[in-house]
OpenMM code with the backbone's topology and positions (N, CA, C; nanometers):
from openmm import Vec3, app, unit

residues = "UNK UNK UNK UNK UNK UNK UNK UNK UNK UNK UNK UNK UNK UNK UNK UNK UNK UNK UNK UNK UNK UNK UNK UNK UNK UNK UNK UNK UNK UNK UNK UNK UNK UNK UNK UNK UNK UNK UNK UNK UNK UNK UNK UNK UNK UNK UNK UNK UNK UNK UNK UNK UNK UNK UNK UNK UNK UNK UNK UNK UNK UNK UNK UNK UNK UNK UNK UNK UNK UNK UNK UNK UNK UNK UNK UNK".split()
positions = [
    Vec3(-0.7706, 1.0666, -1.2006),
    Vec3(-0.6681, 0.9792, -1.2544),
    Vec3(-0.6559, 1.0056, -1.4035),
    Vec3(-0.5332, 1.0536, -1.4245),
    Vec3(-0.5219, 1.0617, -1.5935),
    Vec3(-0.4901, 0.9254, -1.6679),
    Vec3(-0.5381, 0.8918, -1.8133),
    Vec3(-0.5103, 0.7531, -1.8229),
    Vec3(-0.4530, 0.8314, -2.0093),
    Vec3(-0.2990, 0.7787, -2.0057),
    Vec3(-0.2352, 0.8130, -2.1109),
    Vec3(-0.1973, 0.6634, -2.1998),
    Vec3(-0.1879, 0.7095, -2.3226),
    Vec3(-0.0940, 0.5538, -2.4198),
    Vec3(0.0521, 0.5156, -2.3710),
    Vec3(0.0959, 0.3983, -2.4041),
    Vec3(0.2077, 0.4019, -2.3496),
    Vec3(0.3061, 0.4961, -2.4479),
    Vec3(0.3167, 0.4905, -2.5629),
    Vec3(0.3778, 0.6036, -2.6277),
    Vec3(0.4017, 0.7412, -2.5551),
    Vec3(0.2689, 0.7966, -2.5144),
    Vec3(0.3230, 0.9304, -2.4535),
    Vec3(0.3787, 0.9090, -2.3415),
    Vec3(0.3431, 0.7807, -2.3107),
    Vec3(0.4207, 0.7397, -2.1774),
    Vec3(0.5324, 0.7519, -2.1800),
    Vec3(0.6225, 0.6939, -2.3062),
    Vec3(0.7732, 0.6666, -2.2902),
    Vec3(0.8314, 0.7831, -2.3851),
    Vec3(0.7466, 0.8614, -2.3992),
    Vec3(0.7981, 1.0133, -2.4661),
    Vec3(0.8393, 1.1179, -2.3418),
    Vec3(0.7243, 1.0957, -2.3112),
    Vec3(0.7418, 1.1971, -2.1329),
    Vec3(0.7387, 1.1190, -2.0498),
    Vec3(0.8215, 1.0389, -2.0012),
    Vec3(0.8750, 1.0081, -1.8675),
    Vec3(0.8909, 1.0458, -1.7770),
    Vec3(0.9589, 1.1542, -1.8095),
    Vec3(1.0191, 1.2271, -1.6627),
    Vec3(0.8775, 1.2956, -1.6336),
    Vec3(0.7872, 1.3701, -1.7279),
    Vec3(0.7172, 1.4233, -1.6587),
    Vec3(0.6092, 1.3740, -1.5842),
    Vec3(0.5677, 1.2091, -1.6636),
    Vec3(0.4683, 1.1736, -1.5201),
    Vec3(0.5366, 1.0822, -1.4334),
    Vec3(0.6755, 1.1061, -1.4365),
    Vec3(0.6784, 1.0120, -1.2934),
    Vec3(0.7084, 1.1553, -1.2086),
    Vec3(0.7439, 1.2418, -1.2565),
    Vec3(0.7610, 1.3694, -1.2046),
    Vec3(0.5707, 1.3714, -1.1108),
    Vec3(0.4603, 1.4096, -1.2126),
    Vec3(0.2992, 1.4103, -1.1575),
    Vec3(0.3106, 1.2726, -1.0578),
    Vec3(0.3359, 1.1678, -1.0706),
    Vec3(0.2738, 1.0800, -0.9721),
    Vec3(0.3909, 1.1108, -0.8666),
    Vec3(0.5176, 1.1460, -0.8672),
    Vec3(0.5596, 1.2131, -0.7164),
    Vec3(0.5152, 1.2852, -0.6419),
    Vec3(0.3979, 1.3605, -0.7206),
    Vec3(0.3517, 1.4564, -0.6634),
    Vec3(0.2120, 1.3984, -0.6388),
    Vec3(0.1718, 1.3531, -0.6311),
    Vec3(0.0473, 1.2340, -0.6189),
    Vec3(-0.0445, 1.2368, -0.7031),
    Vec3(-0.0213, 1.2804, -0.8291),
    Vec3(-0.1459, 1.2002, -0.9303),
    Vec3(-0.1442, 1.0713, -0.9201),
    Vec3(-0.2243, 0.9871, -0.9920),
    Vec3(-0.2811, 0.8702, -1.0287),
    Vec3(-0.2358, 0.8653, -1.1632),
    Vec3(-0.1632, 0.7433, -1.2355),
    Vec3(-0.1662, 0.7607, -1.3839),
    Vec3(-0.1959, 0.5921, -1.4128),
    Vec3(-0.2586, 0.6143, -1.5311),
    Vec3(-0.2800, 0.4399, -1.5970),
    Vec3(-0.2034, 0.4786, -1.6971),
    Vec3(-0.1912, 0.3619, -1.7107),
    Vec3(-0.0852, 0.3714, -1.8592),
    Vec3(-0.1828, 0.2485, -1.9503),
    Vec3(-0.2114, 0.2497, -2.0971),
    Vec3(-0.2663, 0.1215, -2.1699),
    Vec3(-0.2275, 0.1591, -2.2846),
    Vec3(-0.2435, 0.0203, -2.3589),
    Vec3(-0.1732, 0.0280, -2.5028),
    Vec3(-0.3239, -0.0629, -2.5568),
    Vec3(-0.3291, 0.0178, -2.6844),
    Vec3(-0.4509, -0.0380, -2.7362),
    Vec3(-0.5893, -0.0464, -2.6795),
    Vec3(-0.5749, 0.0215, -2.5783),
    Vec3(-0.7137, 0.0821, -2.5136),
    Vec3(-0.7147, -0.0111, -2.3593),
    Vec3(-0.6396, -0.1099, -2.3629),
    Vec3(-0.6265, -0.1570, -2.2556),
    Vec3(-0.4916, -0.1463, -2.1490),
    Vec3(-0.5528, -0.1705, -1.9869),
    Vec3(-0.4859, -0.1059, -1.9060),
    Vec3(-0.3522, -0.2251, -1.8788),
    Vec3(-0.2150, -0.1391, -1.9027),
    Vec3(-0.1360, -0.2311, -1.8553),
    Vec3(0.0059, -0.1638, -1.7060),
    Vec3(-0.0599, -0.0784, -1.6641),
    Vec3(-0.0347, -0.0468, -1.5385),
    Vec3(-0.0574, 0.0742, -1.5335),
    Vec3(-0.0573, 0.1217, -1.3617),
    Vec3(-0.1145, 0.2595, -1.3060),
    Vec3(0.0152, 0.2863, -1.2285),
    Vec3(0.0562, 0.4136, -1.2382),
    Vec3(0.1642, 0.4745, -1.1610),
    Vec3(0.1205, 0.5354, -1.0810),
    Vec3(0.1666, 0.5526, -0.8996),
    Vec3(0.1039, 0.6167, -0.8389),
    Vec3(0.2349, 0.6502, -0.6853),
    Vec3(0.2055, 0.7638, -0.6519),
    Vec3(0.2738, 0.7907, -0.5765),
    Vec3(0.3806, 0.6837, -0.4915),
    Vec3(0.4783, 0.7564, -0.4490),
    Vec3(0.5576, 0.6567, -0.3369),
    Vec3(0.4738, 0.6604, -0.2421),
    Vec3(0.5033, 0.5316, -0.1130),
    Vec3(0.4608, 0.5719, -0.0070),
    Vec3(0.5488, 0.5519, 0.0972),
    Vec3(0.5559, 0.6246, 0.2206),
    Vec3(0.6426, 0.6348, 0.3179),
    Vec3(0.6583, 0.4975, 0.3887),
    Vec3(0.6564, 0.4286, 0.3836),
    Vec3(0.6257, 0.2718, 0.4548),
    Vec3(0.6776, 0.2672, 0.6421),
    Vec3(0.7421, 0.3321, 0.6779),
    Vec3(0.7482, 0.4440, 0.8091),
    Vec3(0.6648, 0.4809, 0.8167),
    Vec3(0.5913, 0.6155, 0.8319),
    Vec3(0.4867, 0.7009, 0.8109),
    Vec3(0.3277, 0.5780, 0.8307),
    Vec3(0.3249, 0.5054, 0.7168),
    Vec3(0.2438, 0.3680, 0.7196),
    Vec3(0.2342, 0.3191, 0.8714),
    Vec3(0.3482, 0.1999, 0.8642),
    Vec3(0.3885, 0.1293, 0.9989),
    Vec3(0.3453, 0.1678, 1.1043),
    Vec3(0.3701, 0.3387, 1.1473),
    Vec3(0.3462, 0.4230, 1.2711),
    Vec3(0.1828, 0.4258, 1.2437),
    Vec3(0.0718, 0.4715, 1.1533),
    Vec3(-0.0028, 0.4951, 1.1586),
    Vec3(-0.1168, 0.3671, 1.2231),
    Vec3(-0.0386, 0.2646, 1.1481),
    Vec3(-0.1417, 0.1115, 1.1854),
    Vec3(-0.1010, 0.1028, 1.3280),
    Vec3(-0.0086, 0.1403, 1.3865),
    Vec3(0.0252, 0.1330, 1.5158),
    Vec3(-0.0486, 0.1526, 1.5918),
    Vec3(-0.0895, 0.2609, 1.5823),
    Vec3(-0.1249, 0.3800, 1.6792),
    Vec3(-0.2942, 0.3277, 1.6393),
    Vec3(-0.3677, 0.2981, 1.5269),
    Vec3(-0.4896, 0.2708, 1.4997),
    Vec3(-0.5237, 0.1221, 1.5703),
    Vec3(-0.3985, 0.0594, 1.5784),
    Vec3(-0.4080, -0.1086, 1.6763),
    Vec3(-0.3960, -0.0793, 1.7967),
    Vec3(-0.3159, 0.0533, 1.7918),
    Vec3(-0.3128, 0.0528, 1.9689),
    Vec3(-0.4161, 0.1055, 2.0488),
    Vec3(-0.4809, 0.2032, 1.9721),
    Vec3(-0.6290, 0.2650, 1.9915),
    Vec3(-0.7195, 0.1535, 2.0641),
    Vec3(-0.7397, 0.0214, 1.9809),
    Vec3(-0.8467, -0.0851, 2.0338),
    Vec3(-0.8148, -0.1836, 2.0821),
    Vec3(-0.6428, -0.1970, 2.1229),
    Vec3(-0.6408, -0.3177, 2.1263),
    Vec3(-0.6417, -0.3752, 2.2992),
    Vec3(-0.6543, -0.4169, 2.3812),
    Vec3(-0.7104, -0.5100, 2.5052),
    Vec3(-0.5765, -0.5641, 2.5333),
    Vec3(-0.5100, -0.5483, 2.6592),
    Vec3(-0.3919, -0.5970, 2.7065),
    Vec3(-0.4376, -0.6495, 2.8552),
    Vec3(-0.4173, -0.7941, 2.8453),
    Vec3(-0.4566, -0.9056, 2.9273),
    Vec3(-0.3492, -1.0020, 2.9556),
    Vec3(-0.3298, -1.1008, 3.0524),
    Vec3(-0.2554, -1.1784, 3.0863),
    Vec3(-0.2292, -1.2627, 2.9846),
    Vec3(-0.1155, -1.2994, 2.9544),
    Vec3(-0.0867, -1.3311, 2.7923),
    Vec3(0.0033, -1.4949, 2.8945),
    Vec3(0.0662, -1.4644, 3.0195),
    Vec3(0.1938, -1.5857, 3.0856),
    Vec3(0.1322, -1.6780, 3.1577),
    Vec3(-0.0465, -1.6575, 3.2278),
    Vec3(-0.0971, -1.7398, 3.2142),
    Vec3(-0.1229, -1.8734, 3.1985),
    Vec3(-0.1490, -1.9846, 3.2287),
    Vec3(-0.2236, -2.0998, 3.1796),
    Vec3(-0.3453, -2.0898, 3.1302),
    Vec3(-0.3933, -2.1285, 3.0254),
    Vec3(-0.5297, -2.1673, 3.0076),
    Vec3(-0.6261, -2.3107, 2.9929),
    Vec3(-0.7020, -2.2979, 3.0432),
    Vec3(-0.8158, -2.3935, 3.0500),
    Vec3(-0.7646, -2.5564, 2.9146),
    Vec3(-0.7953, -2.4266, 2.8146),
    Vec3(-0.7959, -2.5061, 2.6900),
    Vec3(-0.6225, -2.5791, 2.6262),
    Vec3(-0.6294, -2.7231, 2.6040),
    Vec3(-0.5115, -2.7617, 2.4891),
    Vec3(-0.4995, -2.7349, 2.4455),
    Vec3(-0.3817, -2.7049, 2.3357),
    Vec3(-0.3934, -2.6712, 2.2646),
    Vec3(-0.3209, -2.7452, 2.1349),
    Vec3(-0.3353, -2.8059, 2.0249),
    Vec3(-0.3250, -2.9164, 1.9374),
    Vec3(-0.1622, -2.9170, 1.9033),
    Vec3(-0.0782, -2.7987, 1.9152),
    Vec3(0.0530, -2.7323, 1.8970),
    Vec3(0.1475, -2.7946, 2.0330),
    Vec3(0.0840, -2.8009, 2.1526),
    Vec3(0.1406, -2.8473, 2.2459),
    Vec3(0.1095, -3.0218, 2.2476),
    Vec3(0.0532, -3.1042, 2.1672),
    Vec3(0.0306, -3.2113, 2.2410),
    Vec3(0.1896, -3.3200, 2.1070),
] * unit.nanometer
topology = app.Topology()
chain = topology.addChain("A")
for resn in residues:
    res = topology.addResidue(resn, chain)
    for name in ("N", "CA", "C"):
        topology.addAtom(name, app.Element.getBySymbol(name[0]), res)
């Protein structure tokens, strides 16, 4: 992770939002402290599908239409 001032920050712009498209890590701080990190886009598709497929891996498909035993505090 490169960690630049905001000055060079707003001198070169284009070029680290250019690096974090490409997936660096950047902090940005002024006065030695951190006031944000730039970091890649993410596909939020790409995402979505992945948790999918990692929930669908473990997940247990059982009678859901059922009655059960138990009340439930929503129904009374």
């Amino acid at each position: 992770m490169e960690t630049i001032n905001i000055s060079e920050f707003r001198a070169n712009l284009l070029k680290y939002l250019e690096k974090a498209n490409s997936g660096e890590h950047i902090s940005v701080t002024t006065n030695g402290r951190l006031i944000a990190t730039i970091i890649p886009p993410v596909d939020q598709k790409i995402l979505a599908r992945k948790q999918l497929h990692e929930l669908a891996a473990t997940a247990k498909i059982r009678d859901v239409t059922s009655p059960v035993d138990e009340q439930w505090d929503a129904l009374s």
